[in-house]
PyMOL Python script that loads the backbone (N, CA, C, O; Angstrom):
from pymol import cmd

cmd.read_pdbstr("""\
ATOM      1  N   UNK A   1       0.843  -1.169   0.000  1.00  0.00           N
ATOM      2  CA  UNK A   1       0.000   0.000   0.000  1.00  0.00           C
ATOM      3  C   UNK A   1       0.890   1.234   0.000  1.00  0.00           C
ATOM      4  O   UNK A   1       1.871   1.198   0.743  1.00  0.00           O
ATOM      5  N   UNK A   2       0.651   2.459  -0.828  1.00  0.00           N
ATOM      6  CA  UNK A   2       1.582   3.302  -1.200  1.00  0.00           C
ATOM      7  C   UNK A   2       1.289   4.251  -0.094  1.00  0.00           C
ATOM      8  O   UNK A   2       0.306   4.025   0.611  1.00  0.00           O
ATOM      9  N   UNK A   3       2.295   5.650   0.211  1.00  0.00           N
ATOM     10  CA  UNK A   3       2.226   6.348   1.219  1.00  0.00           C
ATOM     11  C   UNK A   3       1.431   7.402   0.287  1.00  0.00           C
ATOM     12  O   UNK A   3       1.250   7.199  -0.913  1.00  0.00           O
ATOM     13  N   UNK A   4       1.048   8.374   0.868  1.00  0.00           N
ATOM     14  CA  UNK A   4      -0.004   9.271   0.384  1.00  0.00           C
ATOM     15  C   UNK A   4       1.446  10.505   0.546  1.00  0.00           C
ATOM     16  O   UNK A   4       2.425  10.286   1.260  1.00  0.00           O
ATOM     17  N   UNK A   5       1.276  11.580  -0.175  1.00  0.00           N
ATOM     18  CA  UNK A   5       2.191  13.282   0.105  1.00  0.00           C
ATOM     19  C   UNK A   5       1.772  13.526   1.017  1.00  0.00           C
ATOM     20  O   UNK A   5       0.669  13.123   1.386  1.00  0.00           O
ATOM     21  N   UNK A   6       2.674  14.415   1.800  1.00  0.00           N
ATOM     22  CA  UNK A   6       2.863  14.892   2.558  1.00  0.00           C
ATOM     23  C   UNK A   6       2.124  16.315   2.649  1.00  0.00           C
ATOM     24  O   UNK A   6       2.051  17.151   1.747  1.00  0.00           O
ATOM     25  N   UNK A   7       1.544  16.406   4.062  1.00  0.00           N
ATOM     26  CA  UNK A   7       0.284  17.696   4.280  1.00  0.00           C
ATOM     27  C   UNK A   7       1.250  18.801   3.305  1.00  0.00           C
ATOM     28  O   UNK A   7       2.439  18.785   2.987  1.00  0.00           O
ATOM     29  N   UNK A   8       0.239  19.648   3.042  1.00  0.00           N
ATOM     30  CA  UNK A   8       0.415  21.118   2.297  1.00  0.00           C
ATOM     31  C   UNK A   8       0.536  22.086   3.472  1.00  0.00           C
ATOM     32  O   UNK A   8       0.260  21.981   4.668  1.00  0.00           O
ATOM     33  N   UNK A   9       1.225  23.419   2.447  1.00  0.00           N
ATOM     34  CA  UNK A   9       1.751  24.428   3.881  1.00  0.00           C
ATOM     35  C   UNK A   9      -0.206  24.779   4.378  1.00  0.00           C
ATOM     36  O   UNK A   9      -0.576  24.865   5.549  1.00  0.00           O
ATOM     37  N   UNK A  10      -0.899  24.882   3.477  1.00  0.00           N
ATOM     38  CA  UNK A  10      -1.889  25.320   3.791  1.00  0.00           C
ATOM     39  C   UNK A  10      -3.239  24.182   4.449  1.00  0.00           C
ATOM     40  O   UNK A  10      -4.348  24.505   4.874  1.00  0.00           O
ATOM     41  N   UNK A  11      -2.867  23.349   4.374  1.00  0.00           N
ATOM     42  CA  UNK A  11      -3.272  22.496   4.692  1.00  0.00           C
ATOM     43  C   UNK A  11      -2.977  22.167   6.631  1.00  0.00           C
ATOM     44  O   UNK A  11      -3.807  21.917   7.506  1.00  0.00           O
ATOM     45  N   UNK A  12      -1.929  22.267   6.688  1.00  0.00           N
ATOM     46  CA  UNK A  12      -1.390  22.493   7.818  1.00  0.00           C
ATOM     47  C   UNK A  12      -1.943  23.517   8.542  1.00  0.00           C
ATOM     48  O   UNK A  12      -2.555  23.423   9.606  1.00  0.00           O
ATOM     49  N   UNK A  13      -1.700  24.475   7.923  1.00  0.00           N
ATOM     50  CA  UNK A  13      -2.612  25.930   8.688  1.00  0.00           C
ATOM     51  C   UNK A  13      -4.200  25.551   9.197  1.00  0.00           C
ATOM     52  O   UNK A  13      -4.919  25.790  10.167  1.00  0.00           O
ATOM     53  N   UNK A  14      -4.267  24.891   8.057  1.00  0.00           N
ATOM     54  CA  UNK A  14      -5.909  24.769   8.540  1.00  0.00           C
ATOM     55  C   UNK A  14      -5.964  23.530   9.376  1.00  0.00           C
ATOM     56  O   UNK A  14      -7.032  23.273   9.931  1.00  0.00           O
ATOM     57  N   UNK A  15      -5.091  22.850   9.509  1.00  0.00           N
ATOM     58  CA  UNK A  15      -5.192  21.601  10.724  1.00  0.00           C
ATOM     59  C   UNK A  15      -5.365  22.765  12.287  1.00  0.00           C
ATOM     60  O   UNK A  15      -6.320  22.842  13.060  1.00  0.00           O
ATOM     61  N   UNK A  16      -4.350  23.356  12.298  1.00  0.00           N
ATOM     62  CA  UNK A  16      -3.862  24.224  13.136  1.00  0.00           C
ATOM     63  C   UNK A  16      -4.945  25.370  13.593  1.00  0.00           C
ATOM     64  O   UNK A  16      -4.749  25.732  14.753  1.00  0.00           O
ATOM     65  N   UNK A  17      -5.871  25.918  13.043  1.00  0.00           N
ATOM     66  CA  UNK A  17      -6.766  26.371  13.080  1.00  0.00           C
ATOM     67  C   UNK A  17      -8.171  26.673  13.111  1.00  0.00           C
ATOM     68  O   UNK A  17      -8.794  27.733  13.185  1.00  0.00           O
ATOM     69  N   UNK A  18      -8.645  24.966  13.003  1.00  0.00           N
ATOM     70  CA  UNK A  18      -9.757  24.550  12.940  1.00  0.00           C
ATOM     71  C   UNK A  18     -10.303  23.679  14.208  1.00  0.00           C
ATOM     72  O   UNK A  18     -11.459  23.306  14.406  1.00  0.00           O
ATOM     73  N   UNK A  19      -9.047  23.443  15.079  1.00  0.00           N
ATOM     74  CA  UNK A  19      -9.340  22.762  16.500  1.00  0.00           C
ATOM     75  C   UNK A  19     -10.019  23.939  17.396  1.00  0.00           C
ATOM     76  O   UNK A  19     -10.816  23.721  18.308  1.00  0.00           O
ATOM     77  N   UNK A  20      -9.521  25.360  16.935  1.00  0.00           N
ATOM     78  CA  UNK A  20      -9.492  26.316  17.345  1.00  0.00           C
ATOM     79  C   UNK A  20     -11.007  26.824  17.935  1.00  0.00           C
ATOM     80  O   UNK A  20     -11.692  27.117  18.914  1.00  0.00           O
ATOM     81  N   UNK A  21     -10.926  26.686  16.674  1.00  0.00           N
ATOM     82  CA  UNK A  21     -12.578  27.183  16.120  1.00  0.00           C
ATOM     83  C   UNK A  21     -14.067  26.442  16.225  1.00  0.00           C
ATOM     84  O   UNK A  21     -15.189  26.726  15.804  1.00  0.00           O
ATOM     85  N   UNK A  22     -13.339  25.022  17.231  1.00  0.00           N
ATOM     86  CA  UNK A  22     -14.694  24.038  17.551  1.00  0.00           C
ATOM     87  C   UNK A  22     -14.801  22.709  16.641  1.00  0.00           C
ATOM     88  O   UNK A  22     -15.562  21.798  16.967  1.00  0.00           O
ATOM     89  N   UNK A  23     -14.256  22.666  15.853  1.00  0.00           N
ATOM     90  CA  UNK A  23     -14.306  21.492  15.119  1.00  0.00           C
ATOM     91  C   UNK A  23     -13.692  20.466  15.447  1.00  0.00           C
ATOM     92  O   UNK A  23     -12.569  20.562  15.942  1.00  0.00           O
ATOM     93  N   UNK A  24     -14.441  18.952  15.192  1.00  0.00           N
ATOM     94  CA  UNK A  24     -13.996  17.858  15.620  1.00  0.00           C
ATOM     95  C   UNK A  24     -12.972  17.231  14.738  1.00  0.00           C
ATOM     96  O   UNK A  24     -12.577  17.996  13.858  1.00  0.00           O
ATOM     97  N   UNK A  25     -12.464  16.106  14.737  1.00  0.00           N
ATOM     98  CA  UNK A  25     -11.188  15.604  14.138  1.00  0.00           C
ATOM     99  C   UNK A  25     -11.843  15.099  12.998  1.00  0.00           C
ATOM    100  O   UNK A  25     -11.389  15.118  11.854  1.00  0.00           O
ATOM    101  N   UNK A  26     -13.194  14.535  13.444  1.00  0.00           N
ATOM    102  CA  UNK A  26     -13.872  14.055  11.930  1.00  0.00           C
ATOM    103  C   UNK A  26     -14.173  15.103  10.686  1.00  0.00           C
ATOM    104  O   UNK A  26     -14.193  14.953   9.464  1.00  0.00           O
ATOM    105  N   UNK A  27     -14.435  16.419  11.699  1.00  0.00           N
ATOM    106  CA  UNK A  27     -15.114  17.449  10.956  1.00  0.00           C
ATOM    107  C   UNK A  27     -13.850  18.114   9.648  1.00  0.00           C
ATOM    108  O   UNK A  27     -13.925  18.475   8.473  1.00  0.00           O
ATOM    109  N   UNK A  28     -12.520  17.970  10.918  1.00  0.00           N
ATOM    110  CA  UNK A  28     -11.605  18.501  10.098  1.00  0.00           C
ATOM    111  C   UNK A  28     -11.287  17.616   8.810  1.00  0.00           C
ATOM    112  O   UNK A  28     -11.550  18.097   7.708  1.00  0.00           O
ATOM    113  N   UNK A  29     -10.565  15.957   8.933  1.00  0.00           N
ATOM    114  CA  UNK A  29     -10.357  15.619   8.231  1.00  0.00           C
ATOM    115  C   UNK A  29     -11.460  15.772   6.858  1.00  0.00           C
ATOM    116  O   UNK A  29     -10.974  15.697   5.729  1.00  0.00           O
ATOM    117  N   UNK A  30     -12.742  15.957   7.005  1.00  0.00           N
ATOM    118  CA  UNK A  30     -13.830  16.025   6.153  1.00  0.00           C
ATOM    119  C   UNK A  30     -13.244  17.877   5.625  1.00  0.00           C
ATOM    120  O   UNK A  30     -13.328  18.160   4.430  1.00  0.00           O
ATOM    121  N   UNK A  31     -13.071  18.219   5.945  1.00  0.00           N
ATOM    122  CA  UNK A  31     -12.788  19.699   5.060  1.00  0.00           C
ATOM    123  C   UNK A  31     -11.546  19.395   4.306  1.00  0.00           C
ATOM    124  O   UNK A  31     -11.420  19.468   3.083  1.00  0.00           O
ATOM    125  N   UNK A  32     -10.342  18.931   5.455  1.00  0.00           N
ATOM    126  CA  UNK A  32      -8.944  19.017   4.378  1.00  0.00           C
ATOM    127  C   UNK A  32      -8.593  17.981   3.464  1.00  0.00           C
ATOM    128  O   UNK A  32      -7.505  17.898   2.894  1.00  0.00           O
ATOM    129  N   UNK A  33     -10.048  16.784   3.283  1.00  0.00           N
ATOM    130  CA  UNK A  33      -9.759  15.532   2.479  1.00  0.00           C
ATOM    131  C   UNK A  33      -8.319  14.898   2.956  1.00  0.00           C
ATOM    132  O   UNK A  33      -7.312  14.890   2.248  1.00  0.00           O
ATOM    133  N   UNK A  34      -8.394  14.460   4.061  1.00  0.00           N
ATOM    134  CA  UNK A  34      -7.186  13.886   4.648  1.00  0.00           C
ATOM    135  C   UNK A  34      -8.053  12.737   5.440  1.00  0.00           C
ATOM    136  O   UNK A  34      -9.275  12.796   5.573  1.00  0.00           O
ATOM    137  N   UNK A  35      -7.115  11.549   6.006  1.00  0.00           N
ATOM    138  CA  UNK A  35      -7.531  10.812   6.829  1.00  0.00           C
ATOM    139  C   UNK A  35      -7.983  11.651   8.692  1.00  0.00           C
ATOM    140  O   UNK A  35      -7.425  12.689   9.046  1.00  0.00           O
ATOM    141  N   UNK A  36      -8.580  11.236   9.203  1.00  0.00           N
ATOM    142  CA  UNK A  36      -8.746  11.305  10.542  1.00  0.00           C
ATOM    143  C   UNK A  36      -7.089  11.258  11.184  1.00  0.00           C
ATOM    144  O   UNK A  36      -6.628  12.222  11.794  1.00  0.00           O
ATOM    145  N   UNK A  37      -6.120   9.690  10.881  1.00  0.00           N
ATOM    146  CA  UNK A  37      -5.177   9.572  11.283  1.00  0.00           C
ATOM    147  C   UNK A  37      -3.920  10.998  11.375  1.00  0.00           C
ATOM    148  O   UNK A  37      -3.235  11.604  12.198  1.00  0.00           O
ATOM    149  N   UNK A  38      -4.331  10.948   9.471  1.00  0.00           N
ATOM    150  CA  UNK A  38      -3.575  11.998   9.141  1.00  0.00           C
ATOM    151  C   UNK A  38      -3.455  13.265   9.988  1.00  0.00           C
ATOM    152  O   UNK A  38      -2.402  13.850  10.241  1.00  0.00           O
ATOM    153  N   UNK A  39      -4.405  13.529  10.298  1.00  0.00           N
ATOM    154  CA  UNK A  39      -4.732  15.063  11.079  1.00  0.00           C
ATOM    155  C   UNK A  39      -3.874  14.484  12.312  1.00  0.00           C
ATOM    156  O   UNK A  39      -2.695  14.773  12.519  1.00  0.00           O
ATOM    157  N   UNK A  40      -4.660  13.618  13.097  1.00  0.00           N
ATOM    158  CA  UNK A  40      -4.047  13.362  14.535  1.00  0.00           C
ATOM    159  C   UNK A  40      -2.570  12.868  14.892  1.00  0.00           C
ATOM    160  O   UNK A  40      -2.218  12.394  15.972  1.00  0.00           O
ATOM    161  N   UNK A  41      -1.907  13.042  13.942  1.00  0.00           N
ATOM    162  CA  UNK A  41       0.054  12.455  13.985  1.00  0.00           C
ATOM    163  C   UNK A  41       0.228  13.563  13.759  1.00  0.00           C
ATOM    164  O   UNK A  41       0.944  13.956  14.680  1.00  0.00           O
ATOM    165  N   UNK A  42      -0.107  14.946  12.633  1.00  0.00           N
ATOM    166  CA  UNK A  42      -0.008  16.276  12.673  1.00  0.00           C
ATOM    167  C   UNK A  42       0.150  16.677  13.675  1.00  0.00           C
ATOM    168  O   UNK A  42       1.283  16.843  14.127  1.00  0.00           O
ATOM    169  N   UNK A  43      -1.412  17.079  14.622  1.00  0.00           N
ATOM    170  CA  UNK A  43      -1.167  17.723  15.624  1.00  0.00           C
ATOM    171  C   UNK A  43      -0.690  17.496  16.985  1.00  0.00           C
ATOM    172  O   UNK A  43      -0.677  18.273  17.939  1.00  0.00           O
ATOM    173  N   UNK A  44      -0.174  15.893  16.866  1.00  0.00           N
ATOM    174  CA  UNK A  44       0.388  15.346  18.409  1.00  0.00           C
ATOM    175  C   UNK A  44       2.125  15.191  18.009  1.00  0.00           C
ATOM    176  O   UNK A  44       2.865  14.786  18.905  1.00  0.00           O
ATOM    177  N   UNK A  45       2.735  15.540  16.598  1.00  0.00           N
ATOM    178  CA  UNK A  45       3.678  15.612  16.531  1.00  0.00           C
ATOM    179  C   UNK A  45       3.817  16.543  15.459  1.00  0.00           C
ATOM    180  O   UNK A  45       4.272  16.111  14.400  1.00  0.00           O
ATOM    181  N   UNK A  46       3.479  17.846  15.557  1.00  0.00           N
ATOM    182  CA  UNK A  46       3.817  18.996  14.143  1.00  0.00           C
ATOM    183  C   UNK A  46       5.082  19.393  14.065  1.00  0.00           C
ATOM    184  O   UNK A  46       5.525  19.668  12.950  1.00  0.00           O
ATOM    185  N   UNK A  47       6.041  19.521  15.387  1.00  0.00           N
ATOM    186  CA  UNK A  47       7.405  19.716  15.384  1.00  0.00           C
ATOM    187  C   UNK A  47       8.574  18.437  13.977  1.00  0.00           C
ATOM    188  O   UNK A  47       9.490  18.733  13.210  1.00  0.00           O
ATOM    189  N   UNK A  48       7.968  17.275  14.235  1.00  0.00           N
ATOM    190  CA  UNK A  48       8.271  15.939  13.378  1.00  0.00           C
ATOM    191  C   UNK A  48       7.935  15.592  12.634  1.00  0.00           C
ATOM    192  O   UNK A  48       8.299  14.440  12.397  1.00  0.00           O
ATOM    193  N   UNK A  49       7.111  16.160  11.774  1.00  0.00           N
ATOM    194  CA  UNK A  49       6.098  15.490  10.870  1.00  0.00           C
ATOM    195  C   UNK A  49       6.590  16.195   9.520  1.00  0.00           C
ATOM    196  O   UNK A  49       6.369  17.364   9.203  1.00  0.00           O
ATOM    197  N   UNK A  50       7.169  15.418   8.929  1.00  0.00           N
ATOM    198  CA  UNK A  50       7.403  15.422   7.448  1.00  0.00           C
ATOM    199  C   UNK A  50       8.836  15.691   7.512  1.00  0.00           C
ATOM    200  O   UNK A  50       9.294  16.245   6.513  1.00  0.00           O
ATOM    201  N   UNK A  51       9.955  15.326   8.818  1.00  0.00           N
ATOM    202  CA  UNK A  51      11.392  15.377   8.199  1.00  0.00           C
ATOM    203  C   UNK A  51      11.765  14.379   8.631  1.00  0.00           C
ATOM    204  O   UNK A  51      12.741  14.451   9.377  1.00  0.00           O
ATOM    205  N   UNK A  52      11.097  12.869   8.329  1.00  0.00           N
ATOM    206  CA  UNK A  52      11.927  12.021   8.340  1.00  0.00           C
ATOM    207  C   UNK A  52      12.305  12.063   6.843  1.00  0.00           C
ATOM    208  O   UNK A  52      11.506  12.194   5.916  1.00  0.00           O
ATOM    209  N   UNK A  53      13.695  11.926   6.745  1.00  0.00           N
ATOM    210  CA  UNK A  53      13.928  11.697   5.134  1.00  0.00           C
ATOM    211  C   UNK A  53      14.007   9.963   5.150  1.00  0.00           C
ATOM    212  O   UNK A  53      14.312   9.157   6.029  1.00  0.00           O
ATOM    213  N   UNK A  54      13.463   9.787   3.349  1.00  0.00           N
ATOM    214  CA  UNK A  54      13.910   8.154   2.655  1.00  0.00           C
ATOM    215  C   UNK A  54      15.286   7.823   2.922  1.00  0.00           C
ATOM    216  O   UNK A  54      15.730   8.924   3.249  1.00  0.00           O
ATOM    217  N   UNK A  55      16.117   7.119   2.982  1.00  0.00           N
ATOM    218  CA  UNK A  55      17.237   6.925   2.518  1.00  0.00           C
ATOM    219  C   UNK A  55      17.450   6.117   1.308  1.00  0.00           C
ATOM    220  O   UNK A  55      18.516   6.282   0.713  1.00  0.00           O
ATOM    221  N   UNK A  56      16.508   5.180   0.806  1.00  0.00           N
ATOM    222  CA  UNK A  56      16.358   4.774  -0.025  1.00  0.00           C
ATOM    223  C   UNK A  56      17.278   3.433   0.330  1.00  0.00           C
ATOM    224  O   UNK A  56      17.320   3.326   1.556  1.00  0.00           O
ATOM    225  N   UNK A  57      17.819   2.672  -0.141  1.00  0.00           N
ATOM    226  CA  UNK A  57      18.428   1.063  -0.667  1.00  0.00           C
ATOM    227  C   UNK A  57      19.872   1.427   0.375  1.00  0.00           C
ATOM    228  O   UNK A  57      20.443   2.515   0.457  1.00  0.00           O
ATOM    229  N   UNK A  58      20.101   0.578   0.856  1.00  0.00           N
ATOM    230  CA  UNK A  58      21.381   0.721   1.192  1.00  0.00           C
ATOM    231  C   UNK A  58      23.162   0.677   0.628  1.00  0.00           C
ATOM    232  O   UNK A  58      23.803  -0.373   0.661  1.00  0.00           O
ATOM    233  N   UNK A  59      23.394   1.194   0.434  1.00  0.00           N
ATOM    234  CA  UNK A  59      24.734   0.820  -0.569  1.00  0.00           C
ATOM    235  C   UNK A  59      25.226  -0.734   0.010  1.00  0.00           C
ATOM    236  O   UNK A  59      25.101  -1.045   1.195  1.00  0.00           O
ATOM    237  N   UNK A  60      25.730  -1.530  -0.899  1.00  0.00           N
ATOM    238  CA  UNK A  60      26.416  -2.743  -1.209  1.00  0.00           C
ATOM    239  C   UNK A  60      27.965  -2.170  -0.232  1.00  0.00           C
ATOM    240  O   UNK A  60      28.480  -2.737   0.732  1.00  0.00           O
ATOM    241  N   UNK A  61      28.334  -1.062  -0.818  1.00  0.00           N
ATOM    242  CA  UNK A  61      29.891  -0.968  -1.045  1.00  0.00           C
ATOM    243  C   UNK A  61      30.050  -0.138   0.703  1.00  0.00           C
ATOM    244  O   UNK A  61      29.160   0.563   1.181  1.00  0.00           O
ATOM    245  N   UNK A  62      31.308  -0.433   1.362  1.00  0.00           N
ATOM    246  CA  UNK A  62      31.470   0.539   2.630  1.00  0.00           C
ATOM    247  C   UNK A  62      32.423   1.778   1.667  1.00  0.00           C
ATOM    248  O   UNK A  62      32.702   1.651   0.475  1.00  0.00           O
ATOM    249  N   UNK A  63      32.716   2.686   2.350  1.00  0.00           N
ATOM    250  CA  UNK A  63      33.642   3.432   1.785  1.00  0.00           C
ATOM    251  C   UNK A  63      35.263   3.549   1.065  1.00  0.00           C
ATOM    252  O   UNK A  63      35.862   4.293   0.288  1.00  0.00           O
ATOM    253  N   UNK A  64      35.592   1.963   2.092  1.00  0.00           N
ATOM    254  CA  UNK A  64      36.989   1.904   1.431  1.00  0.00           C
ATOM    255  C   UNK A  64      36.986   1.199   0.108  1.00  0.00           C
ATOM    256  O   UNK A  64      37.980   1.235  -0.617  1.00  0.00           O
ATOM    257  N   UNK A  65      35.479   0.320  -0.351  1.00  0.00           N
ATOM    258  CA  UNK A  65      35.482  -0.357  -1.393  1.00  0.00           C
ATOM    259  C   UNK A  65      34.804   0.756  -2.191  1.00  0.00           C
ATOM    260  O   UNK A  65      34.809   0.481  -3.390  1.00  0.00           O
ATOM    261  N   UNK A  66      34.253   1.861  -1.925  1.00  0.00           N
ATOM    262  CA  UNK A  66      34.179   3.061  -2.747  1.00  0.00           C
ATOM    263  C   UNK A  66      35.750   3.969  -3.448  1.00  0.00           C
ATOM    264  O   UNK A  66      35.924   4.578  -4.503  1.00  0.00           O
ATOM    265  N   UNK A  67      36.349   3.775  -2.676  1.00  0.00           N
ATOM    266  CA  UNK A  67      37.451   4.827  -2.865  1.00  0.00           C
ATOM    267  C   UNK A  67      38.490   3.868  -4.120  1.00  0.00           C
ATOM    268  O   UNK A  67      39.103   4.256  -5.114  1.00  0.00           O
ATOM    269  N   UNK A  68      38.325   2.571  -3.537  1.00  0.00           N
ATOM    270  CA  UNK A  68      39.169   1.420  -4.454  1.00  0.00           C
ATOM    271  C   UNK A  68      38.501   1.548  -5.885  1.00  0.00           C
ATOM    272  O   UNK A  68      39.283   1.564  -6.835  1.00  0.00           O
ATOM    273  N   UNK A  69      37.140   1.641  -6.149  1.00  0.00           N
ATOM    274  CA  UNK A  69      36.704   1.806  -7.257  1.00  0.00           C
ATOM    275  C   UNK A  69      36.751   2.590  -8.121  1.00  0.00           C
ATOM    276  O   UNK A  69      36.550   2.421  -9.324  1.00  0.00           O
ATOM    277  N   UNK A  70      37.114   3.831  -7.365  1.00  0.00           N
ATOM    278  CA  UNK A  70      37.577   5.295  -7.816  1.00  0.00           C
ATOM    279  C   UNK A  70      38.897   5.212  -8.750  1.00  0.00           C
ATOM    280  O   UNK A  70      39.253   5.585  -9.868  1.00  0.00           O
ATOM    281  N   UNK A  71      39.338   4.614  -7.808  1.00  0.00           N
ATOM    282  CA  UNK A  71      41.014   4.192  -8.186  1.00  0.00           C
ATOM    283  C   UNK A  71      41.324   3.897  -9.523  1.00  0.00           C
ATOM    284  O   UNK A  71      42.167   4.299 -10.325  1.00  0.00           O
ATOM    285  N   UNK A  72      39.863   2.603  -9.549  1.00  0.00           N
ATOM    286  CA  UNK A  72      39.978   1.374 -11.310  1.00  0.00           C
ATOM    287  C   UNK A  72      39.688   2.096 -12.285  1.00  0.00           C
ATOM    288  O   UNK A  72      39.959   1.944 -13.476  1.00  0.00           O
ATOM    289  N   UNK A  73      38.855   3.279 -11.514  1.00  0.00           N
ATOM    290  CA  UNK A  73      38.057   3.753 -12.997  1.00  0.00           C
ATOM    291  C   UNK A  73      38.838   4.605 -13.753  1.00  0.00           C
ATOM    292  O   UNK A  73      38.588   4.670 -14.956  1.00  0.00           O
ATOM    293  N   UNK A  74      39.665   5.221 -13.327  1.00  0.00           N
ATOM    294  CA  UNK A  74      41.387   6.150 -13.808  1.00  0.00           C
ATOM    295  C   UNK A  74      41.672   5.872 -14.422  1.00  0.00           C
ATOM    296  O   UNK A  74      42.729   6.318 -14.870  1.00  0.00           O
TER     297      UNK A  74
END
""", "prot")
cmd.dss("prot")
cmd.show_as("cartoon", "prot")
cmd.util.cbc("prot")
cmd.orient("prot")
C-alpha cells in the first residue's frame, strides 16, 4: 500500500486552526480531504512530521570499497 504526500503548507494551517474554532477531528479531516489519522500524527507531533527523510536502498559498497573503485576507474 503506497504512502499518500505529505500535508500542504496550507493544509497544515488549517489543521492548526480549525481545533481552534470548535471542530472535531472528523469534521476537520472532512474539510482538508485527509484521513482522521492523518490530522491526529499532525497535531500530536507537528514539530516531526514530514522530516523524516527516505534513505532509499542501502549501498552494497562501505567506503573503502568506494574509494578502491575510484582508483579502477582512472
Amino acid at each position: 500500500m503506497g504512502r499518500a504526500y505529505t500535508l500542504s503548507l496550507h493544509e497544515k494551517d488549517q489543521i492548526e486552526v480549525l481545533p481552534t474554532t470548535g471542530y472535531m477531528m472528523k469534521q476537520i479531516a472532512d474539510v482538508v480531504k485527509r484521513s482522521r489519522k492523518a490530522i491526529m500524527n499532525f497535531l500530536h507531533h507537528q514539530e516531526e512530521y514530514g522530516t523524516k527523510q527516505s534513505n532509499g536502498r542501502p549501498s552494497k559498497l562501505n567506503d573503502r570499497e568506494k574509494g578502491n573503485s575510484a582508483d579502477c576507474v582512472e
